[in-house]
N, CA, C and O atoms as a DFTB+ gen file, in Angstrom:
432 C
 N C O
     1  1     109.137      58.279      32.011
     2  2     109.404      57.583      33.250
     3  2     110.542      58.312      33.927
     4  3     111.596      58.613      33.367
     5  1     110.241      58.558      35.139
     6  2     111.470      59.283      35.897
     7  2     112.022      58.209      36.926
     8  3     111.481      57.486      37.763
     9  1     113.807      58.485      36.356
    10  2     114.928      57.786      36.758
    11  2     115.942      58.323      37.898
    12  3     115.540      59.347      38.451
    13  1     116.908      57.933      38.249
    14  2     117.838      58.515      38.400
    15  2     118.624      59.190      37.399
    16  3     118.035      59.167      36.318
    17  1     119.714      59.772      37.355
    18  2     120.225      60.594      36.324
    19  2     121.219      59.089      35.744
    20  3     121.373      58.868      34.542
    21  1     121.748      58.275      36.731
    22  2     122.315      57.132      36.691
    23  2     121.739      56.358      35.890
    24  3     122.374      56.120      34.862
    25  1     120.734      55.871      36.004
    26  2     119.963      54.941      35.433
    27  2     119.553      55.650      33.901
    28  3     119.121      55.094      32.891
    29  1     119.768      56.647      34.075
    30  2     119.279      57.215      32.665
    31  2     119.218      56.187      31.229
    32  3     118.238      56.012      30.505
    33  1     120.076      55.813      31.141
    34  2     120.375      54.888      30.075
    35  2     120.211      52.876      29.624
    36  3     120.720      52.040      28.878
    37  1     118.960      53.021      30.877
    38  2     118.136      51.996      30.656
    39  2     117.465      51.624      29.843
    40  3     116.762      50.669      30.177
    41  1     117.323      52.079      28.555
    42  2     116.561      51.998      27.677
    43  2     117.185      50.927      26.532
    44  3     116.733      50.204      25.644
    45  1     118.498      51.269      27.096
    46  2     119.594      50.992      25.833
    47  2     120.217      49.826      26.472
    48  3     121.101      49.360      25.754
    49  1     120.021      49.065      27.810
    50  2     120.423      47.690      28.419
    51  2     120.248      46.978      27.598
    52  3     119.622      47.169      26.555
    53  1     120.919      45.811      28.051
    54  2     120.524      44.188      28.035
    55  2     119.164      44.194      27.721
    56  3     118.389      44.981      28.263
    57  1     118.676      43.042      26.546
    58  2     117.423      42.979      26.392
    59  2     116.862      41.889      27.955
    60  3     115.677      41.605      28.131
    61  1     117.873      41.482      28.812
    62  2     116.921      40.645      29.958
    63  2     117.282      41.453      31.222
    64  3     116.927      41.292      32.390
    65  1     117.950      42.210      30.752
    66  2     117.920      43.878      32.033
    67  2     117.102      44.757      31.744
    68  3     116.625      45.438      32.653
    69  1     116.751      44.956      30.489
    70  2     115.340      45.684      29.949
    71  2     114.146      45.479      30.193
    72  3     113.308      46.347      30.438
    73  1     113.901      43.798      30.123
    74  2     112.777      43.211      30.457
    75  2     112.379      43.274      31.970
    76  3     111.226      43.506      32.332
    77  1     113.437      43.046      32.837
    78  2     113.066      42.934      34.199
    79  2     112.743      44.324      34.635
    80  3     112.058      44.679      35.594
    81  1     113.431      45.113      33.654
    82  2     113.010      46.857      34.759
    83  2     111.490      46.566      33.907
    84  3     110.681      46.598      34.835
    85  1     110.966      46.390      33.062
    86  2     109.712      46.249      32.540
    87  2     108.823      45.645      32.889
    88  3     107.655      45.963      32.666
    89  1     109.214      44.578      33.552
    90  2     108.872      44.091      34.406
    91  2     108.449      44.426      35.743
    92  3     107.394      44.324      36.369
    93  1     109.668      44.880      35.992
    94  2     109.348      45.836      37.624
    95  2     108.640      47.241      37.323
    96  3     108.206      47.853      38.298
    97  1     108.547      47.589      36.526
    98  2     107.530      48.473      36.242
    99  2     106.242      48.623      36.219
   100  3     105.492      49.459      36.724
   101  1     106.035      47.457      35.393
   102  2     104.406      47.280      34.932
   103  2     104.265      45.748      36.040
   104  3     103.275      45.062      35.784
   105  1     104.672      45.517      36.555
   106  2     104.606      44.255      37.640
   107  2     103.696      42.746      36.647
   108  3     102.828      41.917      36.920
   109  1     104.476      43.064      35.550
   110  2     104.217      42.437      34.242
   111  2     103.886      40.462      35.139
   112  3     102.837      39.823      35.216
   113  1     105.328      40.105      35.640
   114  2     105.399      39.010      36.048
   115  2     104.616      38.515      37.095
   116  3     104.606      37.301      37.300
   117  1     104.051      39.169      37.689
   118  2     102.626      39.054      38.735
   119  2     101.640      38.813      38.265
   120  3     100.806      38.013      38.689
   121  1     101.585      39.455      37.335
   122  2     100.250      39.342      36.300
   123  2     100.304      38.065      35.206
   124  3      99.284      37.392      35.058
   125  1     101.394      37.781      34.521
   126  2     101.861      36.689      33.512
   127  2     101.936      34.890      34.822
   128  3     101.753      33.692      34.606
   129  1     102.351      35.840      36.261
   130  2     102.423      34.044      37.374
   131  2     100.774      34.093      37.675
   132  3     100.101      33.062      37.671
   133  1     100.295      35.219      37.895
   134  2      98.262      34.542      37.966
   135  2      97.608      34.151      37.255
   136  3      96.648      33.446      37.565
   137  1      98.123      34.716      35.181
   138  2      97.106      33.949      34.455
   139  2      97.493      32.225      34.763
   140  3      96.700      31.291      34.882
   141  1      99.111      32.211      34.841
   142  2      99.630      30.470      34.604
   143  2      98.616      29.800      35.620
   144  3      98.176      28.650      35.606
   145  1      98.388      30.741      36.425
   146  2      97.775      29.860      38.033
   147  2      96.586      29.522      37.839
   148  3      96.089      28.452      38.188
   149  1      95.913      30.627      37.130
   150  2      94.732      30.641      36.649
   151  2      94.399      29.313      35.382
   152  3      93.373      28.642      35.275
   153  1      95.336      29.270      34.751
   154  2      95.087      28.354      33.671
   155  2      95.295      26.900      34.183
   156  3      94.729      25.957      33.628
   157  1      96.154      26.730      35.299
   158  2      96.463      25.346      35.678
   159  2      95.033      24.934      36.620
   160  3      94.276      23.964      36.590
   161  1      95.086      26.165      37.438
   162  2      93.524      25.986      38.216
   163  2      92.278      25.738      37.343
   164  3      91.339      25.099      37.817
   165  1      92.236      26.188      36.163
   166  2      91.597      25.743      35.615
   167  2      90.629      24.431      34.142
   168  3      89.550      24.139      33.626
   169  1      92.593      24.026      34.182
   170  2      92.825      22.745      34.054
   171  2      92.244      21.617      34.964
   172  3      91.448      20.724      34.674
   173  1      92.860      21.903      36.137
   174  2      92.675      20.955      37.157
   175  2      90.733      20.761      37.169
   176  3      90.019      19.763      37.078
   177  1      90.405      22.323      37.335
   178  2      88.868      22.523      37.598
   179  2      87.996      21.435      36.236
   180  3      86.931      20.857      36.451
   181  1      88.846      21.369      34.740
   182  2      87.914      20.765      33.887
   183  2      87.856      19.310      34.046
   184  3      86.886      18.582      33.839
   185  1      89.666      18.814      34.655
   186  2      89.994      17.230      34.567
   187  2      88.629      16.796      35.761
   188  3      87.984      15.764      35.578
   189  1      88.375      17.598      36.783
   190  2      87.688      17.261      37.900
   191  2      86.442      17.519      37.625
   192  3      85.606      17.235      38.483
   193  1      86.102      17.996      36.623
   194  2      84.540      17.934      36.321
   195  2      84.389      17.046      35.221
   196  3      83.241      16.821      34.838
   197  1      85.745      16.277      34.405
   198  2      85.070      15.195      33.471
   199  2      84.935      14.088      34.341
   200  3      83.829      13.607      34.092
   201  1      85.663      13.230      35.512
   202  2      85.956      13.069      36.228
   203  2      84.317      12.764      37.336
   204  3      83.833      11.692      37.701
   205  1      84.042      13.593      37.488
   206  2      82.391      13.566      38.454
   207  2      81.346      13.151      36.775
   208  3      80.423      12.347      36.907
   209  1      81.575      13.673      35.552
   210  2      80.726      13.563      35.370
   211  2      80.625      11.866      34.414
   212  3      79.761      11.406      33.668
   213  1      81.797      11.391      34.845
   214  2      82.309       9.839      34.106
   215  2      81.728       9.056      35.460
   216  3      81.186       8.006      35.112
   217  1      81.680       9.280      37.032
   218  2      81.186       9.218      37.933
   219  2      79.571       8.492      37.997
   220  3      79.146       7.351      38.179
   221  1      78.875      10.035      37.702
   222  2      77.647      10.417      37.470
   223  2      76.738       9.328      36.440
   224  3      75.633       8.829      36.653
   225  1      77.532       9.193      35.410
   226  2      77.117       8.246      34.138
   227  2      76.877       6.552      34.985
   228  3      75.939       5.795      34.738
   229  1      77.639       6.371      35.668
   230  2      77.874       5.132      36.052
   231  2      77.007       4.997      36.851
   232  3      76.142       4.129      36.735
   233  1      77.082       6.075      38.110
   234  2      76.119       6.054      39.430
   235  2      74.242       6.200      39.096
   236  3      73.284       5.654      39.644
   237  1      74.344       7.281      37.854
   238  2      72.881       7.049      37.590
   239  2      72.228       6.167      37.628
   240  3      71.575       6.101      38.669
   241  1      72.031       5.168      36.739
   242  2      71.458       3.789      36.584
   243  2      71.028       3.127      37.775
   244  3      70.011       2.464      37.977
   245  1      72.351       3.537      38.820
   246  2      71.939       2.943      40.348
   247  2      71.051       3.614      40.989
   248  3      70.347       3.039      41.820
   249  1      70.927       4.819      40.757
   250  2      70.350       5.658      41.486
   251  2      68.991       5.305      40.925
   252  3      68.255       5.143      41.898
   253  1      68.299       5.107      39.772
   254  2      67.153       5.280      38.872
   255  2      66.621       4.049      39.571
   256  3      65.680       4.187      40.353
   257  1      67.183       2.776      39.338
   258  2      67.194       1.538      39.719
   259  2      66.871       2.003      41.376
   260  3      65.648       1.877      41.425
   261  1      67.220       2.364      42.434
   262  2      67.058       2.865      43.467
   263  2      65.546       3.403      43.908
   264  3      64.836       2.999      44.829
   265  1      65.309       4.416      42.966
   266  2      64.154       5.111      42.949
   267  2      63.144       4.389      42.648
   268  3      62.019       4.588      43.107
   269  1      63.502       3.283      41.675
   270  2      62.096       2.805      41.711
   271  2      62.292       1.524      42.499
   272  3      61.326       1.496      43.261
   273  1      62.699       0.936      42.617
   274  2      62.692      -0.219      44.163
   275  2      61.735       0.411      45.539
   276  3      60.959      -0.213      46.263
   277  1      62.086       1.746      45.575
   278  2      61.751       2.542      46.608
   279  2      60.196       2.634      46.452
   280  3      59.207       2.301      47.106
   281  1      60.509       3.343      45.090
   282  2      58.193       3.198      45.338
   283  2      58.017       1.982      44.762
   284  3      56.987       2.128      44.104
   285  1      58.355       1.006      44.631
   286  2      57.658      -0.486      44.627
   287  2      57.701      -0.602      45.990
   288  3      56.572      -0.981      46.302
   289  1      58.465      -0.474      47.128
   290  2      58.367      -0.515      48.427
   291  2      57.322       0.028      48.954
   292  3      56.579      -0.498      49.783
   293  1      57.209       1.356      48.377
   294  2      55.785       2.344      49.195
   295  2      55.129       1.748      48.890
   296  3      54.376       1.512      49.835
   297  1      54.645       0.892      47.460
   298  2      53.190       0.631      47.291
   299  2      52.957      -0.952      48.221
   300  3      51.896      -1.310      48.732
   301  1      53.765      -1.419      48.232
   302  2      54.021      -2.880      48.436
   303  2      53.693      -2.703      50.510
   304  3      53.243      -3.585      51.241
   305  1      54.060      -1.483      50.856
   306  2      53.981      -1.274      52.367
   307  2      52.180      -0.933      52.425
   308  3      51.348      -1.477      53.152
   309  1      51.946       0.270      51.278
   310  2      50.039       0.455      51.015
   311  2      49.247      -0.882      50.627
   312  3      48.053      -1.018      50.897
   313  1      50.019      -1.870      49.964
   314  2      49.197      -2.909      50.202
   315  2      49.066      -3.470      51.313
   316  3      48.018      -4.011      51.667
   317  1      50.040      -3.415      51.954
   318  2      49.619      -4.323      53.162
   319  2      49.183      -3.603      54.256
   320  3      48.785      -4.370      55.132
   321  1      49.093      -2.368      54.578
   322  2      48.106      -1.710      55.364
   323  2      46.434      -1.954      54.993
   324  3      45.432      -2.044      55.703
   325  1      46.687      -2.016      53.384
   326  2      44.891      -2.224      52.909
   327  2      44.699      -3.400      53.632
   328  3      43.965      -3.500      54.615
   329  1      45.635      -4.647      52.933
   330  2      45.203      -5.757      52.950
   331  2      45.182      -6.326      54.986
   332  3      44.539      -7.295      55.389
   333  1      45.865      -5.602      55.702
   334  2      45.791      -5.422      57.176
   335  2      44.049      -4.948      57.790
   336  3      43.312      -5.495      58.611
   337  1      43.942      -4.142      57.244
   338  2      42.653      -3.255      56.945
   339  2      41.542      -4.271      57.053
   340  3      41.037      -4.731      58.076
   341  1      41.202      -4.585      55.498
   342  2      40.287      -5.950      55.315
   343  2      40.444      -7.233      56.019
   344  3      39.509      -7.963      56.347
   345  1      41.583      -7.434      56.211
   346  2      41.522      -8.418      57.329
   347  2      41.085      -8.757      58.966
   348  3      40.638      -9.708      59.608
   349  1      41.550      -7.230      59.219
   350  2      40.512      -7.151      60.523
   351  2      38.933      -7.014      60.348
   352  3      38.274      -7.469      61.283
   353  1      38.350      -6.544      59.459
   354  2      36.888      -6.105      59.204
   355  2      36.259      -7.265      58.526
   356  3      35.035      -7.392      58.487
   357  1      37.562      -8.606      57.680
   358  2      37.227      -9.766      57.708
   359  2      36.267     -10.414      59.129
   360  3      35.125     -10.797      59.383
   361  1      37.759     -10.206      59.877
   362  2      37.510     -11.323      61.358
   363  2      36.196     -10.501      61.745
   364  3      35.175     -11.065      62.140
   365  1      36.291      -9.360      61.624
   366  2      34.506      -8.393      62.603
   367  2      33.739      -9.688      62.344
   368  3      33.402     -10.655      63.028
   369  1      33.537      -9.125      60.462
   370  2      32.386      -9.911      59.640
   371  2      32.212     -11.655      60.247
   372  3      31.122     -12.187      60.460
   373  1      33.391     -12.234      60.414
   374  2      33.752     -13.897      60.958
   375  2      32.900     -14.008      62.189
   376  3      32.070     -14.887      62.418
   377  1      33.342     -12.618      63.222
   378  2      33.001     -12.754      64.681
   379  2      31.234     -12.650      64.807
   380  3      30.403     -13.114      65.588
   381  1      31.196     -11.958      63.837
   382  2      29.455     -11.180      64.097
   383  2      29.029     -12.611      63.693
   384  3      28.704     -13.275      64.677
   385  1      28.960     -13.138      62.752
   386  2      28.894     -14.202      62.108
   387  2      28.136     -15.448      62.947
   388  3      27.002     -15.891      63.130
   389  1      29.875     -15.776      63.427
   390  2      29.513     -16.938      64.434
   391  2      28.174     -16.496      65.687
   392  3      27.009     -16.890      65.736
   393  1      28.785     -15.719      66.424
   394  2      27.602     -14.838      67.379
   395  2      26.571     -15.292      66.703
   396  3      26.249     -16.418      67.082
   397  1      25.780     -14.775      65.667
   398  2      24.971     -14.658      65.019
   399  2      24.561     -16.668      64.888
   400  3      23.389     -17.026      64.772
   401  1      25.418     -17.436      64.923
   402  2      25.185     -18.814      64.263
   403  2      25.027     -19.277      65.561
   404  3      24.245     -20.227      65.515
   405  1      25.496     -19.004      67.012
   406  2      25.401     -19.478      68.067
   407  2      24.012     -19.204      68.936
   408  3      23.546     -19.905      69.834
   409  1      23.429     -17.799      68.312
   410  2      22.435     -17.241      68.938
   411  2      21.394     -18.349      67.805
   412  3      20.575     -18.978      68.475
   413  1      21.323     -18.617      66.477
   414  2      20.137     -19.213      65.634
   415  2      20.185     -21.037      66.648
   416  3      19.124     -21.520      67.045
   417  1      21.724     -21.861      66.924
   418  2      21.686     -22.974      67.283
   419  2      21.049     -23.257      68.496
   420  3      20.619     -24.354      68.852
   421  1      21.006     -21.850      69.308
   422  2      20.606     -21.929      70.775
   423  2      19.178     -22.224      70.655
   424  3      18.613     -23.131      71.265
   425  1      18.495     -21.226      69.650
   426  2      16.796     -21.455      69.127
   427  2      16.649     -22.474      68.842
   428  3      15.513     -22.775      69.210
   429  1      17.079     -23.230      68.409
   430  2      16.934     -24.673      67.437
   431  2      17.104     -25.709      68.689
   432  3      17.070     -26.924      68.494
């Protein structure tokens, strides 16, 4: 490592005057403050995914419960289009019917 002629005898400092030129060297402490950041960020990242998934456990059931209300609805809406259905082709059958009973009473 090239010094000043001054500094020459850095080797032989303070072990926390040693560390910091070692520091400032290898930019050691940049690297040692991103893993911490990294590890807290990724603390935070696990508390917040037990968190959604303690959430999730609870909300399911509603959701399942949801889903099927929903197609008991669809079918419950297809019945009554059928049963809408037959009911008009009822009244036809009713209408032709009578017609039909008014035209035999007129003969009679």
């Amino acid at each position: 490592i090239f010094c000043h002629q001054e500094d020459s005898n850095w080797p032989l400092a303070e072990s926390g005057t040693l560390k910091k030129k070692f520091d400032d060297i290898f930019a050691a402490t940049r690297y040692t403050e991103a893993l911490e950041a990294i590890r807290k960020l990724k603390k935070q990242q696990t508390k917040t995914a037990e968190e959604y998934k303690k959430e999730l456990q609870v909300l399911q059931p509603h959701m399942d419960h949801a889903h099927k209300l929903k197609d008991q609805l669809d079918e419950c809406k297809n019945k009554i289009v059928s049963i809408k259905r037959e009911v008009k082709e009822l009244r036809h059958k009713a209408r032709a019917a009578e017609e039909e009973t008014h035209i035999v009473e007129a003969r009679l």
